[in-house]
C-alpha positions as protocol buffer text, in pm:
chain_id: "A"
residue {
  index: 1
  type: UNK
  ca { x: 1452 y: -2861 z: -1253 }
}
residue {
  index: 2
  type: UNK
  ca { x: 1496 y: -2472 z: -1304 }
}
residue {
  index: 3
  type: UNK
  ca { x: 1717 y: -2322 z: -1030 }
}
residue {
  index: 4
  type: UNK
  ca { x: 1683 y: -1973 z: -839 }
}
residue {
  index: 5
  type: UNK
  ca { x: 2006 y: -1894 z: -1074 }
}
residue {
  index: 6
  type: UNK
  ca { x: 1761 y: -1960 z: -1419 }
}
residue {
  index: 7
  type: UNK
  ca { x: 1535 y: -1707 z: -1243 }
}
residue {
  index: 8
  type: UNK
  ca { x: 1758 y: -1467 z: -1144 }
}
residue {
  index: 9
  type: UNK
  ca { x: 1885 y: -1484 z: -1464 }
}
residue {
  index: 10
  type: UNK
  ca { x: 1548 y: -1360 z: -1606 }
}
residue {
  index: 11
  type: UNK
  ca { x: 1519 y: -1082 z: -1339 }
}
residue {
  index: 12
  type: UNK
  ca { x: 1856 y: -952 z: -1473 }
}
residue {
  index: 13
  type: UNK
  ca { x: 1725 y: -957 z: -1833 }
}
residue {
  index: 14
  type: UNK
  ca { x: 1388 y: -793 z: -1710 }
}
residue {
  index: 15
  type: UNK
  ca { x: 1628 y: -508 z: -1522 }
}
residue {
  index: 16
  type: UNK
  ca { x: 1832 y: -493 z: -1806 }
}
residue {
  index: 17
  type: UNK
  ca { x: 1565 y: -430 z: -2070 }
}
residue {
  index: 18
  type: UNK
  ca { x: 1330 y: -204 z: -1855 }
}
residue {
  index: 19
  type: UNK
  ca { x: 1578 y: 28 z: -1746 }
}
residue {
  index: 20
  type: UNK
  ca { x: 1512 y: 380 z: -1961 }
}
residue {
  index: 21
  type: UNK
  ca { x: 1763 y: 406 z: -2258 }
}
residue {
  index: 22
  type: UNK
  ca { x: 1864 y: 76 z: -2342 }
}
residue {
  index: 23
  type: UNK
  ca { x: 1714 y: 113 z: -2700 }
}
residue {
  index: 24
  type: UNK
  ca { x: 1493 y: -61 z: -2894 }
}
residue {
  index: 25
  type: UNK
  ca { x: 1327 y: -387 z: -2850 }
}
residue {
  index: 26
  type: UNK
  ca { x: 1299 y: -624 z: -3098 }
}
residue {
  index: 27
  type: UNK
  ca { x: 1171 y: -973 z: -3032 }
}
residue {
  index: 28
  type: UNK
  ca { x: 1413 y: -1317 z: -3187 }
}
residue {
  index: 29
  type: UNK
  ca { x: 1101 y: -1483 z: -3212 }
}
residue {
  index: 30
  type: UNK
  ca { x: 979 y: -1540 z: -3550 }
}
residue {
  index: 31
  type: UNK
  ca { x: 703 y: -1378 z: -3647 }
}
residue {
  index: 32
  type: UNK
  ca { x: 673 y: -1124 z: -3364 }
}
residue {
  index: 33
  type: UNK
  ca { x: 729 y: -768 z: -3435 }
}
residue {
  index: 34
  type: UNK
  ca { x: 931 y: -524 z: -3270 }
}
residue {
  index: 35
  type: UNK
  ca { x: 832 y: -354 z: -2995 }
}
residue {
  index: 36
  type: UNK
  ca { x: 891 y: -608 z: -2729 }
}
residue {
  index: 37
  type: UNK
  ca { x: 1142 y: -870 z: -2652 }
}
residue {
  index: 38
  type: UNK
  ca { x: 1009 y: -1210 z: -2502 }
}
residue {
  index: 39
  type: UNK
  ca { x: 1242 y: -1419 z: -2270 }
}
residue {
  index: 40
  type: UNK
  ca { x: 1241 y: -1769 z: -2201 }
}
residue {
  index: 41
  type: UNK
  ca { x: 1206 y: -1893 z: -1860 }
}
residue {
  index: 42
  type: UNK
  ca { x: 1286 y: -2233 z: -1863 }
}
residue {
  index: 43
  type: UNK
  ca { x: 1108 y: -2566 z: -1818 }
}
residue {
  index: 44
  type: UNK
  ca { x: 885 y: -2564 z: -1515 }
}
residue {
  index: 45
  type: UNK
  ca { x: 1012 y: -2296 z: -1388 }
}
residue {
  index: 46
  type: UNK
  ca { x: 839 y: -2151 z: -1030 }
}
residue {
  index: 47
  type: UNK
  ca { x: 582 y: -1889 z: -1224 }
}
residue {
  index: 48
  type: UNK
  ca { x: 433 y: -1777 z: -881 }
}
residue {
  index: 49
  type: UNK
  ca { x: 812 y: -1759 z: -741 }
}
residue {
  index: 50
  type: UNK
  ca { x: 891 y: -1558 z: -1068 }
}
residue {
  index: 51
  type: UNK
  ca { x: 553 y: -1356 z: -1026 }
}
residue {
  index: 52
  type: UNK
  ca { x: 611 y: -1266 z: -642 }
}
residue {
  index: 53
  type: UNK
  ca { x: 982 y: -1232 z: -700 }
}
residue {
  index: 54
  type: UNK
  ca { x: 884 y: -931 z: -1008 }
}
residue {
  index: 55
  type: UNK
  ca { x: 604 y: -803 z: -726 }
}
residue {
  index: 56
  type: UNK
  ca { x: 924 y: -764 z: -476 }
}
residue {
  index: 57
  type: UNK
  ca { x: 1076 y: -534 z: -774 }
}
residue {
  index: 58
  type: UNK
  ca { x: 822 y: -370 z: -919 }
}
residue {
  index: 59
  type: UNK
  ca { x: 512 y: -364 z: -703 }
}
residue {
  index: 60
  type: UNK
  ca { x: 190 y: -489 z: -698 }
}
residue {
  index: 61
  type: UNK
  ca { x: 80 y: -604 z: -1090 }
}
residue {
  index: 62
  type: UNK
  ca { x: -217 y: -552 z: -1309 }
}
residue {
  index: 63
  type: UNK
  ca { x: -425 y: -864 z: -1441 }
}
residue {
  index: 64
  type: UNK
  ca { x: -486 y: -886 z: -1760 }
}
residue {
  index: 65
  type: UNK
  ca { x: -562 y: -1238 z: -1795 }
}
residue {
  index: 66
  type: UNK
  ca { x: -669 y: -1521 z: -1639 }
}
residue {
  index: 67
  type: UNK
  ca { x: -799 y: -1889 z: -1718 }
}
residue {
  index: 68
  type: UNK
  ca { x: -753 y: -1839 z: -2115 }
}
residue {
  index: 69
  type: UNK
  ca { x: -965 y: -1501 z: -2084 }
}
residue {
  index: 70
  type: UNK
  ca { x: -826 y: -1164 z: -2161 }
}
residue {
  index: 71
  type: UNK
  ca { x: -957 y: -879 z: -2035 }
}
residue {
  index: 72
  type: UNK
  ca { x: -1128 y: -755 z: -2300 }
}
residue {
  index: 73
  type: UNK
  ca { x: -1073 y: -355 z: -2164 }
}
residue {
  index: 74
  type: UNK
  ca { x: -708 y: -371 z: -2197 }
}
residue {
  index: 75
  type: UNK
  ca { x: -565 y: -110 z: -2456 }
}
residue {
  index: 76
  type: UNK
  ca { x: -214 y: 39 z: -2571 }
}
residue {
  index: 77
  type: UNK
  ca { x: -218 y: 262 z: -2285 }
}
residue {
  index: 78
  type: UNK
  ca { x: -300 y: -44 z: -1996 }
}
residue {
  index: 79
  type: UNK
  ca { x: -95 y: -328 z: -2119 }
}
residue {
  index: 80
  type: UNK
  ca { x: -170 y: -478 z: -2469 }
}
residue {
  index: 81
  type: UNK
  ca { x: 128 y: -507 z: -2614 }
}
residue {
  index: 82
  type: UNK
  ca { x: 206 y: -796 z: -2353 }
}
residue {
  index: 83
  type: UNK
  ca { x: -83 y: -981 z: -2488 }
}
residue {
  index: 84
  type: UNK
  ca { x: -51 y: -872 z: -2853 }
}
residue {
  index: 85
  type: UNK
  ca { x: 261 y: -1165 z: -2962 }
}
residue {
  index: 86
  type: UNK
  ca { x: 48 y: -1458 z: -2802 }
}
residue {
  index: 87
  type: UNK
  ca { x: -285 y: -1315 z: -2955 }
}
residue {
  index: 88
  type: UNK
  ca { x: -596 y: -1601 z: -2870 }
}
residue {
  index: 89
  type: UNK
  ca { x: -254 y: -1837 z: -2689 }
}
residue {
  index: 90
  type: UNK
  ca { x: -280 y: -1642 z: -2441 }
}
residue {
  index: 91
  type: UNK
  ca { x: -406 y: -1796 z: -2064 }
}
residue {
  index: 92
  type: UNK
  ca { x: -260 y: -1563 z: -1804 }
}
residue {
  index: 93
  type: UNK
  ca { x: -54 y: -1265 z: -1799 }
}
residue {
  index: 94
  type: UNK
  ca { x: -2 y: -1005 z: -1521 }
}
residue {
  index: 95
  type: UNK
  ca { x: 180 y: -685 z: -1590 }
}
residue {
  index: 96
  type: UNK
  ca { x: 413 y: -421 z: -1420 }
}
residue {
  index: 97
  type: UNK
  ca { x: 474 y: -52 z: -1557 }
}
residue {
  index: 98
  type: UNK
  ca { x: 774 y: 40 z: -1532 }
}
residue {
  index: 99
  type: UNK
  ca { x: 901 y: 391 z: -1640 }
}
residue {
  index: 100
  type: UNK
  ca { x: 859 y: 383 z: -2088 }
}
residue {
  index: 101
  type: UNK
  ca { x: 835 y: 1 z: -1997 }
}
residue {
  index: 102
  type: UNK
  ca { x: 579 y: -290 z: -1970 }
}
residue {
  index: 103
  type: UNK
  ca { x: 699 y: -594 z: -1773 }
}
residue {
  index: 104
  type: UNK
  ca { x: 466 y: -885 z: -1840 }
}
residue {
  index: 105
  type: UNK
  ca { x: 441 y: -1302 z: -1706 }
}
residue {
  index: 106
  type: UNK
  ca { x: 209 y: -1571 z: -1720 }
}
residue {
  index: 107
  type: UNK
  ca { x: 138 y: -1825 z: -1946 }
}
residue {
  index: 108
  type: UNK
  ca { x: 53 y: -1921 z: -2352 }
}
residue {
  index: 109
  type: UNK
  ca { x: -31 y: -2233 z: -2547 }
}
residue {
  index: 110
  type: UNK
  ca { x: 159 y: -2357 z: -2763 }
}
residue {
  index: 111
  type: UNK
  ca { x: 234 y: -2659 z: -2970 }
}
residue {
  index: 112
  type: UNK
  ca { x: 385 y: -2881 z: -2675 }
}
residue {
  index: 113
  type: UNK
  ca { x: 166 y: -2711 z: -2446 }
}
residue {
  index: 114
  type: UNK
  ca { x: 127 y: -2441 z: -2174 }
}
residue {
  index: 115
  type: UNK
  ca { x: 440 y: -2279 z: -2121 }
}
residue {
  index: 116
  type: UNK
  ca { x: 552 y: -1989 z: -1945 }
}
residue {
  index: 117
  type: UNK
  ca { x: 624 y: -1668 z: -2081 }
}
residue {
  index: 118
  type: UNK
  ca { x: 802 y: -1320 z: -1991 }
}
residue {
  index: 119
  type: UNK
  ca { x: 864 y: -1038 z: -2186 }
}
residue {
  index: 120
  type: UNK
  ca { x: 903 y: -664 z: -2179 }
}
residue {
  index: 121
  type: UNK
  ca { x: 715 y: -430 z: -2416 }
}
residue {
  index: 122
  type: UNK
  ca { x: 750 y: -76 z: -2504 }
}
residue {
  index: 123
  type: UNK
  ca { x: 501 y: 148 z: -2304 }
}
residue {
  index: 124
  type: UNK
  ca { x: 322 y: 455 z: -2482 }
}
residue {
  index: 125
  type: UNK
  ca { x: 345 y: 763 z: -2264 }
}
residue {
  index: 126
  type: UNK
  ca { x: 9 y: 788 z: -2091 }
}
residue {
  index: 127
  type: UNK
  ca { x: 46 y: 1192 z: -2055 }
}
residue {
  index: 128
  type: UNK
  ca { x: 126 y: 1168 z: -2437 }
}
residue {
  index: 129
  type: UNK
  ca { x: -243 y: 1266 z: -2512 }
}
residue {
  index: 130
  type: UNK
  ca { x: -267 y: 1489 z: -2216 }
}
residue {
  index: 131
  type: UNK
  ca { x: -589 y: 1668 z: -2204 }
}
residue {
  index: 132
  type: UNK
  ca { x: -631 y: 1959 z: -1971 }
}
residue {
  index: 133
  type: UNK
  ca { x: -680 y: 1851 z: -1627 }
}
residue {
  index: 134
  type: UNK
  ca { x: -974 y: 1960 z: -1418 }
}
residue {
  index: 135
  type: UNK
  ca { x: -790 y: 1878 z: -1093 }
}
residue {
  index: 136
  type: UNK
  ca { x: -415 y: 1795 z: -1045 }
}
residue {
  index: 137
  type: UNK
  ca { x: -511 y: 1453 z: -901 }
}
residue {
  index: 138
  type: UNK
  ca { x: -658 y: 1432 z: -1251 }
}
residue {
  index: 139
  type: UNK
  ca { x: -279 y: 1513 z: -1363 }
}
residue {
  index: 140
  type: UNK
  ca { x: -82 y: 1274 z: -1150 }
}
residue {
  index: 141
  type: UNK
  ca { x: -361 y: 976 z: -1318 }
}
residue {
  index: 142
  type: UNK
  ca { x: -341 y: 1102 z: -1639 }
}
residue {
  index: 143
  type: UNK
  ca { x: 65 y: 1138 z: -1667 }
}
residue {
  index: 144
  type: UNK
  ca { x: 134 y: 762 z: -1468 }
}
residue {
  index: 145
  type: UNK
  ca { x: -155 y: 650 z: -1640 }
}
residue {
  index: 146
  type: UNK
  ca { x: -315 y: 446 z: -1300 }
}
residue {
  index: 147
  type: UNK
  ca { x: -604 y: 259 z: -1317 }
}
residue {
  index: 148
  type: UNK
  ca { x: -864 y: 443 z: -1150 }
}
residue {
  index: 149
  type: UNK
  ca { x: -1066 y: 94 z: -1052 }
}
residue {
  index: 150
  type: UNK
  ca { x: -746 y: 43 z: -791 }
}
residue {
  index: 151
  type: UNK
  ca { x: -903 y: 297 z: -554 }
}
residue {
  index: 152
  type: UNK
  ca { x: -997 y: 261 z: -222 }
}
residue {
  index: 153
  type: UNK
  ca { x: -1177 y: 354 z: 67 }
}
residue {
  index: 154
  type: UNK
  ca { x: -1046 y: 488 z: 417 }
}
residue {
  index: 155
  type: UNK
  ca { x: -1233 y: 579 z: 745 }
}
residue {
  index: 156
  type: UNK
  ca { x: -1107 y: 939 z: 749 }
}
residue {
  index: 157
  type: UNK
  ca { x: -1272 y: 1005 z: 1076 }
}
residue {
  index: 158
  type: UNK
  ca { x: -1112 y: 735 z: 1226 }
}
residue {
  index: 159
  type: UNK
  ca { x: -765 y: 830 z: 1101 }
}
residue {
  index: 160
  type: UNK
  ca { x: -829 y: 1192 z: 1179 }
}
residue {
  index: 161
  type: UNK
  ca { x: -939 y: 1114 z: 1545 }
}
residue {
  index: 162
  type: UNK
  ca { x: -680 y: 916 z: 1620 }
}
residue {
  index: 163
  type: UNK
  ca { x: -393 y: 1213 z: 1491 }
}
residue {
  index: 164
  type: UNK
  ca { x: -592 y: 1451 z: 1615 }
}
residue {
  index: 165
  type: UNK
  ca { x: -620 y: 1641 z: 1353 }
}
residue {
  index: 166
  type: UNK
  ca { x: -775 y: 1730 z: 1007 }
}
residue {
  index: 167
  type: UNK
  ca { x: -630 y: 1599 z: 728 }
}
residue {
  index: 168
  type: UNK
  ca { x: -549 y: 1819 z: 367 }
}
residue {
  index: 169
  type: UNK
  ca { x: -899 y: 1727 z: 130 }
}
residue {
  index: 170
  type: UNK
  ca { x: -686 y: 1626 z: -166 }
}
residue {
  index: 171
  type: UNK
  ca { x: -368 y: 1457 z: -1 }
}
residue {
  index: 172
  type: UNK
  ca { x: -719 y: 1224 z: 97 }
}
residue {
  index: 173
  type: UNK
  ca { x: -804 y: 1188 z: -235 }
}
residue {
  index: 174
  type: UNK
  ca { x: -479 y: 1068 z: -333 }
}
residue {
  index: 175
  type: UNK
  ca { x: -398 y: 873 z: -91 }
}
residue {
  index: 176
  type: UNK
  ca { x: -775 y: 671 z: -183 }
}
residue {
  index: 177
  type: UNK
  ca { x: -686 y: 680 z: -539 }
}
residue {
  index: 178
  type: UNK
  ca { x: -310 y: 545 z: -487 }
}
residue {
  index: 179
  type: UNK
  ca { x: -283 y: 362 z: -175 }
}
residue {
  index: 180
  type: UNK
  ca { x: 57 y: 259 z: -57 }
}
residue {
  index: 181
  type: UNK
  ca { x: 349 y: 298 z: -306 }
}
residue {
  index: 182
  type: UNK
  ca { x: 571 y: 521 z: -468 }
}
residue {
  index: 183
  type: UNK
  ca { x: 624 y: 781 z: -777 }
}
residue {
  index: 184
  type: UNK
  ca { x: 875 y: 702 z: -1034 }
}
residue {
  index: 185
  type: UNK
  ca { x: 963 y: 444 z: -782 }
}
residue {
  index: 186
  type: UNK
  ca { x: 1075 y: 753 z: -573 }
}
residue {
  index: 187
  type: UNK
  ca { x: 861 y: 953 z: -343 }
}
residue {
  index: 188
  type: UNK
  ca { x: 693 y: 692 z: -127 }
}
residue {
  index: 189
  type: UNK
  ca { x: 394 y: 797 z: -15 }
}
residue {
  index: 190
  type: UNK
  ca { x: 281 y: 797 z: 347 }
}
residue {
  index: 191
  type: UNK
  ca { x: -114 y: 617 z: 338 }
}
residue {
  index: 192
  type: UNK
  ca { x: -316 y: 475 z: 676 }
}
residue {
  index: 193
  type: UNK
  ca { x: -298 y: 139 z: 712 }
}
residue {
  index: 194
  type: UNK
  ca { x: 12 y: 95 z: 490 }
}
residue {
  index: 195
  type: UNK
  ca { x: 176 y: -224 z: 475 }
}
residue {
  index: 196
  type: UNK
  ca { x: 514 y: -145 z: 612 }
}
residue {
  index: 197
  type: UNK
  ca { x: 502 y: 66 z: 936 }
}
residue {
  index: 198
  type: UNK
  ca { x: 713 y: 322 z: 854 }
}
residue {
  index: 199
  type: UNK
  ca { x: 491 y: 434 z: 553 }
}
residue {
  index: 200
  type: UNK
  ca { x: 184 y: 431 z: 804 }
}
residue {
  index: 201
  type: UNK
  ca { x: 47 y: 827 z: 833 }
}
residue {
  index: 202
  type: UNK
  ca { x: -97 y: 741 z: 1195 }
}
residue {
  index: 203
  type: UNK
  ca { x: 218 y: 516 z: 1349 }
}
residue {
  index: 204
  type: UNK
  ca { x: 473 y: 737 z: 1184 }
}
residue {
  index: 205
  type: UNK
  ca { x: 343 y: 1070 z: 1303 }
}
residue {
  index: 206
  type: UNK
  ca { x: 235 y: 909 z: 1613 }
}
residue {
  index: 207
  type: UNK
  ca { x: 622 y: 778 z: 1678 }
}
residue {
  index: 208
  type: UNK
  ca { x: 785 y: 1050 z: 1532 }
}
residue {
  index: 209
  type: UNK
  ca { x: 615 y: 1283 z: 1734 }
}
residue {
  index: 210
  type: UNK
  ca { x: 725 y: 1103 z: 2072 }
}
residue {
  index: 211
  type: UNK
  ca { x: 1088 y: 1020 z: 1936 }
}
residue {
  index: 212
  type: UNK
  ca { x: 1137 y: 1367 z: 1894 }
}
residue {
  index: 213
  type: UNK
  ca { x: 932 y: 1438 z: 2220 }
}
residue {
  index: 214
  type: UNK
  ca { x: 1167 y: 1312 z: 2410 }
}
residue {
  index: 215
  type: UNK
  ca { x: 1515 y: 1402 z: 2275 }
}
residue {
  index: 216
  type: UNK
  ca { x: 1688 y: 1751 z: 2213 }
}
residue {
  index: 217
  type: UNK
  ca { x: 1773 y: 1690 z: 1854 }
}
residue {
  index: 218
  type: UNK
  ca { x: 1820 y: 2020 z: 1593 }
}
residue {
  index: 219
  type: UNK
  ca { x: 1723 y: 1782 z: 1351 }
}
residue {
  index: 220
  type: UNK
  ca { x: 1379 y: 1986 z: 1238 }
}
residue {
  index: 221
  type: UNK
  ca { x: 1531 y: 2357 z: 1318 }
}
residue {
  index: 222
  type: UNK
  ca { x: 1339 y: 2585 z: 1330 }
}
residue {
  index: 223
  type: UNK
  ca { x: 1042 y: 2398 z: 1310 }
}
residue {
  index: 224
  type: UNK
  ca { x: 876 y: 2161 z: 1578 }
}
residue {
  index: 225
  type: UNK
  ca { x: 748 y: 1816 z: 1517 }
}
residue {
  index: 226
  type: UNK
  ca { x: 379 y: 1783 z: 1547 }
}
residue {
  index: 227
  type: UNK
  ca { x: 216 y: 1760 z: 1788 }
}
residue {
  index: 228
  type: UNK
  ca { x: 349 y: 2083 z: 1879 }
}
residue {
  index: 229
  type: UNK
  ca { x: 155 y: 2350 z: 1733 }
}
residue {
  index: 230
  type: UNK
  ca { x: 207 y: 2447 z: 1385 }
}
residue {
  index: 231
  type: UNK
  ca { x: 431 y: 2157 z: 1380 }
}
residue {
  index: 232
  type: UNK
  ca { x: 526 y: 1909 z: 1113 }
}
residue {
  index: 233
  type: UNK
  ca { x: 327 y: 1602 z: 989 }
}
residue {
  index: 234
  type: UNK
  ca { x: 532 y: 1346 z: 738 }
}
residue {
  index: 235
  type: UNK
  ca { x: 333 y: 1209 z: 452 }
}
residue {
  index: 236
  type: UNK
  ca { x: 629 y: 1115 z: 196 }
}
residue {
  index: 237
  type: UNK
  ca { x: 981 y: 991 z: 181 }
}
residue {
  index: 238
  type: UNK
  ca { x: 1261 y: 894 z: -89 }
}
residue {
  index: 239
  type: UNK
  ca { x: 1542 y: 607 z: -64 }
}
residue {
  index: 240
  type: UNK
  ca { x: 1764 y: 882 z: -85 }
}
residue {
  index: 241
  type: UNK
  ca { x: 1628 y: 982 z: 260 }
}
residue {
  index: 242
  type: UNK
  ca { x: 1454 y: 1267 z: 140 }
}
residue {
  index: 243
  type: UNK
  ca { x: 1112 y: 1360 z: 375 }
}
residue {
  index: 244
  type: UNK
  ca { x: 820 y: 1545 z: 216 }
}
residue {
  index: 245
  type: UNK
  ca { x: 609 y: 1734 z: 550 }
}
residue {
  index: 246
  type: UNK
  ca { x: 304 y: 1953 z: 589 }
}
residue {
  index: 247
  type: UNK
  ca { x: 349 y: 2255 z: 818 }
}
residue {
  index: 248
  type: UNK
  ca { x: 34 y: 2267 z: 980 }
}
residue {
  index: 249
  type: UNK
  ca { x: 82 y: 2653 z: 1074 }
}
residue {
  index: 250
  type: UNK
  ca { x: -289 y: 2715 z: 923 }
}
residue {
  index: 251
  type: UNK
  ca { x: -628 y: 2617 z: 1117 }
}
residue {
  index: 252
  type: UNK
  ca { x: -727 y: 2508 z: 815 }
}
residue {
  index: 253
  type: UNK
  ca { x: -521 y: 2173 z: 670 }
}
residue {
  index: 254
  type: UNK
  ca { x: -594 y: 2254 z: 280 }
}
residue {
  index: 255
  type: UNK
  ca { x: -406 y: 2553 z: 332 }
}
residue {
  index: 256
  type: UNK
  ca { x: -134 y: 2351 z: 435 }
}
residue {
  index: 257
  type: UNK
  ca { x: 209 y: 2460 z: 291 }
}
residue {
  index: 258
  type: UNK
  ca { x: 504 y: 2131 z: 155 }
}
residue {
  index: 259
  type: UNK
  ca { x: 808 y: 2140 z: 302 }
}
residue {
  index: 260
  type: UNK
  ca { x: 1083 y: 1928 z: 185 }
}
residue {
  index: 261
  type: UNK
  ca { x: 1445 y: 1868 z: 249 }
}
residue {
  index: 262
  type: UNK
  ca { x: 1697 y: 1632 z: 193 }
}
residue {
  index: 263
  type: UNK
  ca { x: 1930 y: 1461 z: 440 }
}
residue {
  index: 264
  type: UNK
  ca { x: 2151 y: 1715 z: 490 }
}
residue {
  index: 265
  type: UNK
  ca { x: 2174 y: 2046 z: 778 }
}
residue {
  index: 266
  type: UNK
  ca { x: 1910 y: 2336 z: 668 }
}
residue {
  index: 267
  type: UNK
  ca { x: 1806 y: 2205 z: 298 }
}
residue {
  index: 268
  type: UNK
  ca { x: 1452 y: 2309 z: 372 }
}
residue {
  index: 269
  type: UNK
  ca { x: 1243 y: 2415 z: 75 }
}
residue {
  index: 270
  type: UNK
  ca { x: 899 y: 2530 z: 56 }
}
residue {
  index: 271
  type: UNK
  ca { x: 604 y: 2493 z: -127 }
}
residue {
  index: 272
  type: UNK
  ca { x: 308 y: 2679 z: -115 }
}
residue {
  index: 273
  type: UNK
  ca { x: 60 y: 2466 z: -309 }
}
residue {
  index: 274
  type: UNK
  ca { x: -126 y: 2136 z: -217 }
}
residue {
  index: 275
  type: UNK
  ca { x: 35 y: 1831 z: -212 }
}
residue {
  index: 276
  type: UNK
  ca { x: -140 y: 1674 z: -510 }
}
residue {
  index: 277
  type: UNK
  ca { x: 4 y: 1953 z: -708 }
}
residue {
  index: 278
  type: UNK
  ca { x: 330 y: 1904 z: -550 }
}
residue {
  index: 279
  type: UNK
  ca { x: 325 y: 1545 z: -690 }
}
residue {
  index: 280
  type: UNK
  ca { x: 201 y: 1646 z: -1010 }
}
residue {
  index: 281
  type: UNK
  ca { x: 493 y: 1918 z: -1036 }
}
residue {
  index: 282
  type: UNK
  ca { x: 727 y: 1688 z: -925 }
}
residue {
  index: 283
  type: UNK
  ca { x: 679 y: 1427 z: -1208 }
}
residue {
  index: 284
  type: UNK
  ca { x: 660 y: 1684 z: -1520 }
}
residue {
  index: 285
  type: UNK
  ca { x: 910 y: 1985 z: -1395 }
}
residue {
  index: 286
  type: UNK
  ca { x: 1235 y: 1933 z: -1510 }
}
residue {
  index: 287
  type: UNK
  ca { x: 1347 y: 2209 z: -1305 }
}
residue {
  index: 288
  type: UNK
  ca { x: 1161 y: 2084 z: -958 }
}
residue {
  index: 289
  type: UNK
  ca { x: 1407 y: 2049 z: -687 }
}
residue {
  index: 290
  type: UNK
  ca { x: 1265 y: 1702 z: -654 }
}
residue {
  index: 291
  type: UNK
  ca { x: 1215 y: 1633 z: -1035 }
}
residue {
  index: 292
  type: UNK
  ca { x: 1154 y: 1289 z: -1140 }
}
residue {
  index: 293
  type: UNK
  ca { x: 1086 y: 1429 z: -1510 }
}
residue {
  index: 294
  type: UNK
  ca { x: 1459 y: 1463 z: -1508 }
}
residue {
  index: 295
  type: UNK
  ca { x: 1519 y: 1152 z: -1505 }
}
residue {
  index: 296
  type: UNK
  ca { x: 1229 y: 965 z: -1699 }
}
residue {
  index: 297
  type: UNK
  ca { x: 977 y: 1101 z: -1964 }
}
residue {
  index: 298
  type: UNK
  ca { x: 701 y: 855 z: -1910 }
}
residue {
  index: 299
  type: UNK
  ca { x: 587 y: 802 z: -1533 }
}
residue {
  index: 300
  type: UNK
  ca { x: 432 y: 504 z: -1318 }
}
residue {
  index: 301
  type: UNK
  ca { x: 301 y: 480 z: -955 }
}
residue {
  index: 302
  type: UNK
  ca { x: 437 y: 173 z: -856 }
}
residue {
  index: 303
  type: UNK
  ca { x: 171 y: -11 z: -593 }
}
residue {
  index: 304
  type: UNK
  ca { x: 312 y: -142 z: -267 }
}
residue {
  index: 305
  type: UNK
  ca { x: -40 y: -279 z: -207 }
}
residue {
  index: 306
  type: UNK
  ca { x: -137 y: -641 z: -145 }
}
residue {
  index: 307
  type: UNK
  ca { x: -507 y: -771 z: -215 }
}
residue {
  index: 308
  type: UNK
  ca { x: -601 y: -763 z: 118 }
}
residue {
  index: 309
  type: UNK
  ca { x: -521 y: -370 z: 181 }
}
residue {
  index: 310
  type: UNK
  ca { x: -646 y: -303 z: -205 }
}
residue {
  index: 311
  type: UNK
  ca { x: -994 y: -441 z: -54 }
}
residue {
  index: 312
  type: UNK
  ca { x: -972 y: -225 z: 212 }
}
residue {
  index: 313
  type: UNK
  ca { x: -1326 y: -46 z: 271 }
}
């Protein structure tokens, strides 16, 4: 029987393979081309241990088949060069996107039967063909190439009543077409209803604002935690303990002004755009205090989401 070692050993090769620059890949199997590099999980291994343990990793995956059916939408861009070496073998296969990377598992006929399979595939750059955007919400899609069917609803009234406050029109829109997750597997984005606590907008402001209610800290000087007036609402954070606020200085939230700093005494930086643009900036300007762009050339948003919260309505 296959033990957690087998499968960590996979996840290592997975890491290993996905990580930007580690060259080309180019597949042992016979007759495959290059482009990819299938792995082999052993005999019986767990697949939905495997599948849930790549989830933990890379976030919440993309189906793109199921039962012996591929989805017959899939292209280039969404994840068909997982399905391309198994061709009509093919009877599930869920994928993760992972920087210039696809990270695919499921299962394939062969000639002694179904068998699991895992491989990683190059990715093409989704902003590669870049038209110009009519929105930068249409820019952060476009460059991490996230499928728009994803979205979901959220009862801004609700969510607004309860913060007392308006909410910025397209941090809304994001947040609907995203959901919980992160950037580059960087900025983590702040969504209601999120599925860890700390990346709730309503329990984070609501507990932040009382923490620093009730302590003398210098921690946010010279600005005041809302809900003080004009003071500052969280809606993104980084491993690297980074924090990504809106100074809500204007009656109006769309007009809204970033402020970001790192975790370190007076790093404040400002941004006087909207936070969508913010995002967008952040993932194509190499010279972006926060650049991801930096550090990869093709982008992802990686989904924190499980099916319950993607259902949300």
């Amino acid at each position: 029987m296959p033990t957690t070692d087998e499968q960590g050993d996979i996840l290592s090769a997975v890491q290993r393979l996905a990580w930007p620059g580690t060259g080309d890949l180019v597949c042992g199997e016979a007759g495959h081309r290059a482009g990819h590099v299938c792995l082999a999980p052993a005999d019986g291994i767990d697949l939905p241990g495997l599948q849930g343990a790549l989830s933990g990793r890379y976030g919440r995956p993309r189906n793109l088949a199921m039962d012996g059916y591929a989805d017959p939408t899939v292209t280039g861009r969404t994840g068909l060069p997982l399905l391309a070496p198994f061709g009509e073998r093919i009877v599930e296969m869920r994928a993760w996107a992972h920087a210039g990377r696809w990270i695919g598992c499921g299962t394939a006929r062969f000639d002694d039967g179904v068998r699991t399979v895992a491989l990683v595939a190059e990715r093409e750059d989704p902003a590669a063909d870049l038209a110009e955007q009519t929105s930068w919400l249409d820019g952060v899609v476009a460059v991490t190439g996230w499928d728009t069917t994803r979205a979901r609803t959220v009862d801004w009234a609700a969510v607004e009543a309860r913060m007392g406050t308006a909410l910025p029109s397209d941090y809304k829109r994001l947040a609907e077409m995203f959901g919980h997750g992160a950037f580059d597997g960087f900025l983590q984005l702040h969504v209601p209803g999120a599925c860890f606590e700390s990346d709730d907008l309503v329990l984070h402001t609501e507990w932040l604002g009382e923490w620093a209610g009730t302590r003398r800290t210098g921690l946010w000087e010279p600005y005041e935690v809302y809900p003080a007036p004009g003071g500052l609402v969280e809606w993104a954070g980084s491993e690297q303990a980074d924090q990504f606020y809106w100074l809500t200085e204007d009656p109006d939230p769309d007009g809204w002004p970033v402020l970001a700093c790192e975790d370190i005494p007076d790093s404040w930086r400002r941004f006087d755009g909207t936070t969508t643009e913010f995002v967008y900036r952040m993932l194509t300007d190499r010279q972006h205090p926060f650049s991801t762009a930096r550090h990869f050339d093709t982008h992802w948003f990686e989904s924190y989401a499980d099916e319950s919260y993607a259902d949300e309505s």
